[in-house]
Biotite code that builds the C-alpha atoms (Angstrom):
import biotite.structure as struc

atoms = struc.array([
    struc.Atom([19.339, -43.409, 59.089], chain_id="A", res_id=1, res_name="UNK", atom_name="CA", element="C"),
    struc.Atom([18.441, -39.897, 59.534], chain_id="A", res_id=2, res_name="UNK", atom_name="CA", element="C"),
    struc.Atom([16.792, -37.516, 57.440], chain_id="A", res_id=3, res_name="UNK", atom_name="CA", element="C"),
    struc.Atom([15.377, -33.701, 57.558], chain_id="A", res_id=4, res_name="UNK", atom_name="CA", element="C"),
    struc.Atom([11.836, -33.803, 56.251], chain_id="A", res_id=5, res_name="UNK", atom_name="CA", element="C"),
    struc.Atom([10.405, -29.776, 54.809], chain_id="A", res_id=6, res_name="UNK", atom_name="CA", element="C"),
    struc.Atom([7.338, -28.192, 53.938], chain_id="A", res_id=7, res_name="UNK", atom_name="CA", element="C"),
    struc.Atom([5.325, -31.181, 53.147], chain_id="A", res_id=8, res_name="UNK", atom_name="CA", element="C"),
    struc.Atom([2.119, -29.885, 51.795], chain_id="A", res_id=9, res_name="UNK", atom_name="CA", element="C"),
    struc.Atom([-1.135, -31.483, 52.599], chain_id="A", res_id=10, res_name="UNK", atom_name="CA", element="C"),
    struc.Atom([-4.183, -30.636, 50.679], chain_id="A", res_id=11, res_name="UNK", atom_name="CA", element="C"),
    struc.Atom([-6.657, -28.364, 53.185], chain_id="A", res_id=12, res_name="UNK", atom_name="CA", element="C"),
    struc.Atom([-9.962, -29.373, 51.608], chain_id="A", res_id=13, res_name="UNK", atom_name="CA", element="C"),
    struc.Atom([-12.356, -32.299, 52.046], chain_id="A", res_id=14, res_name="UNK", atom_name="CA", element="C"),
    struc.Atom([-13.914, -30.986, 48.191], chain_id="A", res_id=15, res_name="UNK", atom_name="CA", element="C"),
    struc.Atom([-13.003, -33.239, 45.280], chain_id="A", res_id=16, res_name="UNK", atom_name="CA", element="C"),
    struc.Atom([-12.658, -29.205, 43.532], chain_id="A", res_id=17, res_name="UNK", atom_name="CA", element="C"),
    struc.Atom([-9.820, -29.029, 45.665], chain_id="A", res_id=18, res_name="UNK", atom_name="CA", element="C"),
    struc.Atom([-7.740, -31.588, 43.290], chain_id="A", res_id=19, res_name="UNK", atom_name="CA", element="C"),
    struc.Atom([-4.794, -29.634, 41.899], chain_id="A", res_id=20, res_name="UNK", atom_name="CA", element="C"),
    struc.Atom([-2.753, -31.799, 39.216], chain_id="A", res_id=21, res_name="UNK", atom_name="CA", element="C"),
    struc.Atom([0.890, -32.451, 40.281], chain_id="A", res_id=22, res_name="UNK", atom_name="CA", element="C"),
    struc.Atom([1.954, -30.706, 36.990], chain_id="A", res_id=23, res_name="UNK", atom_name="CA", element="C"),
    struc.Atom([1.449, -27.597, 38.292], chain_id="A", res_id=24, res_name="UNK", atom_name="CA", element="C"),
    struc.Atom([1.716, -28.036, 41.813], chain_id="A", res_id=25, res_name="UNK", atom_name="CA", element="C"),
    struc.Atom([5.238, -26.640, 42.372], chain_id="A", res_id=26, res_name="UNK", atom_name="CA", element="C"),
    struc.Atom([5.955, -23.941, 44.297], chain_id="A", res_id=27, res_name="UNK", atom_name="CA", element="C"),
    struc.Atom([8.817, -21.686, 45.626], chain_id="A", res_id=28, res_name="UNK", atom_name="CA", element="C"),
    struc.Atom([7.934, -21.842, 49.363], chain_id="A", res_id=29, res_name="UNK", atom_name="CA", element="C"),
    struc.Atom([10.657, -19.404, 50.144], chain_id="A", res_id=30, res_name="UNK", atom_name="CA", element="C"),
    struc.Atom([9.026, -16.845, 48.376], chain_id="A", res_id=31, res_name="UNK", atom_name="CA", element="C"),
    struc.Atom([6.191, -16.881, 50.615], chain_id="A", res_id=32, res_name="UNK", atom_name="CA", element="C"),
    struc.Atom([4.472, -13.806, 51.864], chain_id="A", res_id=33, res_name="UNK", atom_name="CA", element="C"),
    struc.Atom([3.149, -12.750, 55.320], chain_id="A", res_id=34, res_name="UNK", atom_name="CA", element="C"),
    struc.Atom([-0.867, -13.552, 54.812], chain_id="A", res_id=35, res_name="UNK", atom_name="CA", element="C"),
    struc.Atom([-2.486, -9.820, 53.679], chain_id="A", res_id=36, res_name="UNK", atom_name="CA", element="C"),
    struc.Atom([-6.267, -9.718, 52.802], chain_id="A", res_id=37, res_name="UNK", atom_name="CA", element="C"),
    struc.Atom([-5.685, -7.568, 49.989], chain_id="A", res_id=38, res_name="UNK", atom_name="CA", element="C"),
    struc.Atom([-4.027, -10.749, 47.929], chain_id="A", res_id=39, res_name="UNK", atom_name="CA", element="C"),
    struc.Atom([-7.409, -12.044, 47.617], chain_id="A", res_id=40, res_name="UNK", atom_name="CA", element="C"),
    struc.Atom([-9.492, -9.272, 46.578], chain_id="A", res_id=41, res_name="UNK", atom_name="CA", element="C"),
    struc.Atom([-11.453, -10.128, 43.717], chain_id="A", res_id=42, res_name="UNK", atom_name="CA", element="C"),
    struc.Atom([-10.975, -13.627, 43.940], chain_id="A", res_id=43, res_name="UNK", atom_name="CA", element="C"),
    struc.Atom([-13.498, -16.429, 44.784], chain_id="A", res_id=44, res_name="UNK", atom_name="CA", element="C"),
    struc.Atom([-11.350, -18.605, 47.273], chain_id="A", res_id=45, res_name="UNK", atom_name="CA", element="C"),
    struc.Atom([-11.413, -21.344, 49.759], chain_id="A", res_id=46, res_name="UNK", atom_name="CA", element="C"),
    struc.Atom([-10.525, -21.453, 53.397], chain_id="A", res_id=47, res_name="UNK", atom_name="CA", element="C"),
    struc.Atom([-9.079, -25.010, 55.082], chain_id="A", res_id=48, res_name="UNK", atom_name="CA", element="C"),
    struc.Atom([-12.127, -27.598, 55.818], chain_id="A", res_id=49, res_name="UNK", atom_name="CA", element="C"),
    struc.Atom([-10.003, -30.418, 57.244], chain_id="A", res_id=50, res_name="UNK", atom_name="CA", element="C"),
    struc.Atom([-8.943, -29.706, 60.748], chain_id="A", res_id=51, res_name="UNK", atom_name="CA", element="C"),
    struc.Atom([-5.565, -29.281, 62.063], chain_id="A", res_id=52, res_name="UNK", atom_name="CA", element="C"),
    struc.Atom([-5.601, -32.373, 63.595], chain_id="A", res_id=53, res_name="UNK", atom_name="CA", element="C"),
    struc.Atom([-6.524, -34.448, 60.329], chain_id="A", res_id=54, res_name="UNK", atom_name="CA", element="C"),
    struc.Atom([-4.184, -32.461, 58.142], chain_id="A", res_id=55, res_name="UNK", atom_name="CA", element="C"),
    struc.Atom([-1.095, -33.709, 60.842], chain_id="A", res_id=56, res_name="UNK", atom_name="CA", element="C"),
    struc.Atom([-2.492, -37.165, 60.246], chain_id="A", res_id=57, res_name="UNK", atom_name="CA", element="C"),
    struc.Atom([-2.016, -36.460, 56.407], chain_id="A", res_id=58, res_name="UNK", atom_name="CA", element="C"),
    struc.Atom([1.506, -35.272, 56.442], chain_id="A", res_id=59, res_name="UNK", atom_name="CA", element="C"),
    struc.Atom([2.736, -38.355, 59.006], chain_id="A", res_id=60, res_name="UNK", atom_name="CA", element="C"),
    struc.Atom([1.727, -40.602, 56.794], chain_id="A", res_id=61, res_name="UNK", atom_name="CA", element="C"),
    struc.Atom([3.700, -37.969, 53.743], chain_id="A", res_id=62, res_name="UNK", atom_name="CA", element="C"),
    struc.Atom([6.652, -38.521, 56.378], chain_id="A", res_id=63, res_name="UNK", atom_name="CA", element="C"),
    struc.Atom([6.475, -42.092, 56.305], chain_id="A", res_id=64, res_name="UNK", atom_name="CA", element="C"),
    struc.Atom([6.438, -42.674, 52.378], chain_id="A", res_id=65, res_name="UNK", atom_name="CA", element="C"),
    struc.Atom([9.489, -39.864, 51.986], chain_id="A", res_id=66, res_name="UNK", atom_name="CA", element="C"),
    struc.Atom([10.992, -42.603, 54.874], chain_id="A", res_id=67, res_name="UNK", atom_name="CA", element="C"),
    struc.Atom([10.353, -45.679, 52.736], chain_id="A", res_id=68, res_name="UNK", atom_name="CA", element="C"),
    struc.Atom([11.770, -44.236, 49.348], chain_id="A", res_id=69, res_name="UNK", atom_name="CA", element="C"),
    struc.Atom([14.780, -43.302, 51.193], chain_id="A", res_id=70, res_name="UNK", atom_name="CA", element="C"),
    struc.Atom([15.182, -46.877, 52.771], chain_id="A", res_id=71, res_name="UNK", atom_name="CA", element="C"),
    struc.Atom([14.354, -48.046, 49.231], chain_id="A", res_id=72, res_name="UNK", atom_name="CA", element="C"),
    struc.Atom([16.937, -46.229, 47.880], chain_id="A", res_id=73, res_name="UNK", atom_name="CA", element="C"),
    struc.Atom([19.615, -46.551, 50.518], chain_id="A", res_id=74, res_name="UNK", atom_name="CA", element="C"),
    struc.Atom([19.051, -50.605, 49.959], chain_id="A", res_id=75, res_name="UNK", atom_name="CA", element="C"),
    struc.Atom([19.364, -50.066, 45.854], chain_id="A", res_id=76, res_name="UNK", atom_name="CA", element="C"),
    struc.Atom([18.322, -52.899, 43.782], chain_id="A", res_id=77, res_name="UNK", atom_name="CA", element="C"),
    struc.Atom([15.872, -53.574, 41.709], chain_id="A", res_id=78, res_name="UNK", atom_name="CA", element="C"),
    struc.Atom([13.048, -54.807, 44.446], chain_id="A", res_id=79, res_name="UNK", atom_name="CA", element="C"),
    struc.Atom([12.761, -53.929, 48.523], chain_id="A", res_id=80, res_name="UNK", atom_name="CA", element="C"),
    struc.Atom([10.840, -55.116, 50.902], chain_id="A", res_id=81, res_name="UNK", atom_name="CA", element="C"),
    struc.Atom([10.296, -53.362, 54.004], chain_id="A", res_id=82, res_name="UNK", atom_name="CA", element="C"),
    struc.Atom([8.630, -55.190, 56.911], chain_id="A", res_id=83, res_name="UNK", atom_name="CA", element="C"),
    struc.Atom([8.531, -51.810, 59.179], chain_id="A", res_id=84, res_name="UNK", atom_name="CA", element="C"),
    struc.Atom([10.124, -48.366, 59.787], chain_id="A", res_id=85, res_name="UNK", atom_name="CA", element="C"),
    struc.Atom([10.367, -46.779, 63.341], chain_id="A", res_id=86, res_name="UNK", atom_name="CA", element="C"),
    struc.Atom([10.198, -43.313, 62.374], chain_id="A", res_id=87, res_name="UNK", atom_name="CA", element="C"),
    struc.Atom([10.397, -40.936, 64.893], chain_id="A", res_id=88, res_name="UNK", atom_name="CA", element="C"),
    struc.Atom([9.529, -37.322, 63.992], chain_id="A", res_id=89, res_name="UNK", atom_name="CA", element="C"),
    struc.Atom([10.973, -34.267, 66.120], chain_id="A", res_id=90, res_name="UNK", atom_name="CA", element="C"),
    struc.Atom([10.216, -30.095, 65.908], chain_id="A", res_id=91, res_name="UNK", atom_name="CA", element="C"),
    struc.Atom([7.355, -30.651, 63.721], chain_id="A", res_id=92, res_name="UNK", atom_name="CA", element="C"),
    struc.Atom([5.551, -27.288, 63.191], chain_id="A", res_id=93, res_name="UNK", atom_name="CA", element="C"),
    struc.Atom([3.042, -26.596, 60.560], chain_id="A", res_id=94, res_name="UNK", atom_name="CA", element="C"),
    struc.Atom([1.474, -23.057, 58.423], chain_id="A", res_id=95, res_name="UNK", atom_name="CA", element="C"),
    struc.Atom([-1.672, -22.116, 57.333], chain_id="A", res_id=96, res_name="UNK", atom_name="CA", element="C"),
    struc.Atom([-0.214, -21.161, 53.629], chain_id="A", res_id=97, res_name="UNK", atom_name="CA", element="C"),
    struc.Atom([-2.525, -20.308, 50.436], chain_id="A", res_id=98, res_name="UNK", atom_name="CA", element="C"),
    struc.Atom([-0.877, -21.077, 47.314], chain_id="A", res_id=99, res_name="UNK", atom_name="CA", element="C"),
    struc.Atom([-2.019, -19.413, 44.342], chain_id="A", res_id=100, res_name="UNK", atom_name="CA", element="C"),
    struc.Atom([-3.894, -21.865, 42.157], chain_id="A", res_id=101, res_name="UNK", atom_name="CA", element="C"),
    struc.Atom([-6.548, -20.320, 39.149], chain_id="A", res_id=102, res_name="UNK", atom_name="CA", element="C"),
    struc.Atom([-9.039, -22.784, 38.578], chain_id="A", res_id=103, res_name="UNK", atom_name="CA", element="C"),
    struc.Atom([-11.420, -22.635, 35.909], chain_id="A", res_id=104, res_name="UNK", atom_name="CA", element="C"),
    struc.Atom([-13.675, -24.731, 33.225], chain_id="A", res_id=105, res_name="UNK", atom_name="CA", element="C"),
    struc.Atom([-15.369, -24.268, 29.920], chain_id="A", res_id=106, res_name="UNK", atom_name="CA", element="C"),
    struc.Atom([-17.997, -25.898, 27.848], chain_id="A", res_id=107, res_name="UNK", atom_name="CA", element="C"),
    struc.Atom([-17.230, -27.117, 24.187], chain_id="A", res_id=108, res_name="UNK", atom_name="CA", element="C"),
    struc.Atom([-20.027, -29.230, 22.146], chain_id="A", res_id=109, res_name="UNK", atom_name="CA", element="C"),
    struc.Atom([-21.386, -30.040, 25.565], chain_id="A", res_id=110, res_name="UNK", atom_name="CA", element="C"),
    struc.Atom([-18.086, -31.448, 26.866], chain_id="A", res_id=111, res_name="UNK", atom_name="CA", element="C"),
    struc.Atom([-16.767, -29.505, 30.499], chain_id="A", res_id=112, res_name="UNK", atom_name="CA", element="C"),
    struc.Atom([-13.038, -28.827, 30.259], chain_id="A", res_id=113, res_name="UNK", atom_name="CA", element="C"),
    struc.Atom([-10.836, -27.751, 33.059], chain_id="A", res_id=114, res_name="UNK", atom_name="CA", element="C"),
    struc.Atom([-7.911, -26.304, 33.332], chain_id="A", res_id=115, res_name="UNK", atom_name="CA", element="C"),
    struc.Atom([-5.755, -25.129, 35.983], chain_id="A", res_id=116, res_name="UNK", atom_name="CA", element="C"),
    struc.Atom([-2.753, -22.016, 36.229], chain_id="A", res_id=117, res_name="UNK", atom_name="CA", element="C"),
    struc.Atom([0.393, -22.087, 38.628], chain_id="A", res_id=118, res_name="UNK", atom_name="CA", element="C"),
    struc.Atom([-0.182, -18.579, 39.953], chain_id="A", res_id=119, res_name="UNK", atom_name="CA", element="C"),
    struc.Atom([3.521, -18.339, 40.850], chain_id="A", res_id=120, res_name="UNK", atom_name="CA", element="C"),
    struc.Atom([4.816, -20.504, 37.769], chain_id="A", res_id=121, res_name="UNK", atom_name="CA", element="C"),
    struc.Atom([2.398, -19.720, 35.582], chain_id="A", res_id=122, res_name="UNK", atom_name="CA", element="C"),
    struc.Atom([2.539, -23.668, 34.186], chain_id="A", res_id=123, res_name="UNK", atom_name="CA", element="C"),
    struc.Atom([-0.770, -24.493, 32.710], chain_id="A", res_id=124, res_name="UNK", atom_name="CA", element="C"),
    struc.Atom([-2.213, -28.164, 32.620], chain_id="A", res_id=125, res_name="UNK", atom_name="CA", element="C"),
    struc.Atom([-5.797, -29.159, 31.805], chain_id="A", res_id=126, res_name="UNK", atom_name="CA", element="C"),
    struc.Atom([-7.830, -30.734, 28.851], chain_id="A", res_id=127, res_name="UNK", atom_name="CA", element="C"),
    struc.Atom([-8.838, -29.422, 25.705], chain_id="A", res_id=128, res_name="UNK", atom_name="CA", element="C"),
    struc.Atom([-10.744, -30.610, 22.614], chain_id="A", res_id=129, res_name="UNK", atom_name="CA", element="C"),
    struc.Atom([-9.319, -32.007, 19.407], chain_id="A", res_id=130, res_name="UNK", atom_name="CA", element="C"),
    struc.Atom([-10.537, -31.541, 16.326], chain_id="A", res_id=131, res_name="UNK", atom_name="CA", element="C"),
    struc.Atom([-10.294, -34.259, 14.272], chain_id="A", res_id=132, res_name="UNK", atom_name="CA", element="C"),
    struc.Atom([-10.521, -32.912, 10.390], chain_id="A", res_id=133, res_name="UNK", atom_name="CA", element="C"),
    struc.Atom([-7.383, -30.674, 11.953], chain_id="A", res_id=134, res_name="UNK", atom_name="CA", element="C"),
    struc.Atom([-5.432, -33.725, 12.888], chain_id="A", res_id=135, res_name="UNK", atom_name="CA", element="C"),
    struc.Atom([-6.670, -35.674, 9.880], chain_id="A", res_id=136, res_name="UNK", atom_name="CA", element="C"),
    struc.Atom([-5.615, -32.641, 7.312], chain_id="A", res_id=137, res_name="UNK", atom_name="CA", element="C"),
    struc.Atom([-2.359, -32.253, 9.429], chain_id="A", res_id=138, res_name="UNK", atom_name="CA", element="C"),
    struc.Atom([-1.438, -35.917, 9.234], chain_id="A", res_id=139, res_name="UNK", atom_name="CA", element="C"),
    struc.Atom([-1.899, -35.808, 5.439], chain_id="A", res_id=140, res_name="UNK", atom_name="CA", element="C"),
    struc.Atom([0.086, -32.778, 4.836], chain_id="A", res_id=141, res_name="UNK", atom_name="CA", element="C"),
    struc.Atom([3.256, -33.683, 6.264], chain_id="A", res_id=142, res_name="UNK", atom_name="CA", element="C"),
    struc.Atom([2.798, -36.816, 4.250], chain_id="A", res_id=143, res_name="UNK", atom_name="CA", element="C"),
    struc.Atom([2.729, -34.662, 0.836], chain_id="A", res_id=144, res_name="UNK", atom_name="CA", element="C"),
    struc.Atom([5.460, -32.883, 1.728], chain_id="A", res_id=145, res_name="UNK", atom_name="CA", element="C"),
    struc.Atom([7.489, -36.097, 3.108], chain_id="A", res_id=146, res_name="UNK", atom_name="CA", element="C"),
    struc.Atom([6.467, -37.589, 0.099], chain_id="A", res_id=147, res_name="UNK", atom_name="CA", element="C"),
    struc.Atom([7.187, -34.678, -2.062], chain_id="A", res_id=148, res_name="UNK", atom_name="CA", element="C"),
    struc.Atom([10.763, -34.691, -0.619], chain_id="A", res_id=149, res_name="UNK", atom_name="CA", element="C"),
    struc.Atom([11.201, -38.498, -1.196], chain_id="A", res_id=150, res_name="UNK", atom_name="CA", element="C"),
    struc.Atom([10.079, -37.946, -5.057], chain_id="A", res_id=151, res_name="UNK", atom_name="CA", element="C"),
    struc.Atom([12.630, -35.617, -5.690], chain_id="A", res_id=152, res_name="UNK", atom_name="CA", element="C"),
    struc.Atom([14.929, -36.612, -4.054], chain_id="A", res_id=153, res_name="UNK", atom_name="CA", element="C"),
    struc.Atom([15.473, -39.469, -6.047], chain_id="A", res_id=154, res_name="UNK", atom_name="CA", element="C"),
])
């Protein structure tokens, strides 16, 4: 079998801040600009800490589970097991790329809540607080109006 493997991204940063929820993380990697300083002005950001090296590493191993789900799903069923794949990977060539994540927190009753913005997308993802009484008094309205329905309907 033969396959064409593109633009697998591998995370840049050893930080555990670097974590970017697969919700978001969706890009249009065609759209991608030529690297200019000025995209960056204002903005607190973060160069690449793992080396080139380790980051190749990363995205042979990305190469070799894309490999197994396509073996997986060229055998079909409901279970597969693999005992080995000789992949062999040709023209691999890599980019530096910075893809626009905004990353930021609050504090609410002395709870920390992230959340994180696609900068291209714009999809949001992250956690918020609930108020309970809100839920509570929501839950119990729709069942005086459910109920009200019911009653006269009858």
């Amino acid at each position: 079998m033969n396959g064409f493997v593109d633009d697998t991204l591998i995370k840049a940063s050893k930080q555990r801040s670097g974590f970017i929820p697969k919700q978001i993380a969706r890009w249009d990697l065609k759209a991608l600009q030529p690297f200019d300083s000025s995209f960056l002005a204002g903005f607190v950001t973060e160069k690449y800490t793992i080396p080139l090296k380790e980051g190749h590493i990363e995205s042979n191993k990305e190469a070799k589970r894309i490999a197994e789900r396509w073996a997986c799903r060229d055998i079909g069923g409901d279970t597969q097991r693999i005992s080995s794949i000789d992949m062999k990977l040709t023209d691999e060539t890599f980019k530096h790329i910075l893809l626009p994540v905004y990353v930021s927190a609050y504090n609410f009753k002395g709870k920390r809540y992230n959340f994180f913005v696609n900068g291209q997308t714009g999809v949001l993802h992250g956690s918020r607080p609930y108020s309970f009484w809100k839920i509570f008094f929501l839950v119990l309205a729709i069942l005086i109006v459910l109920g009200t329905i019911i009653y006269f309907a009858q």
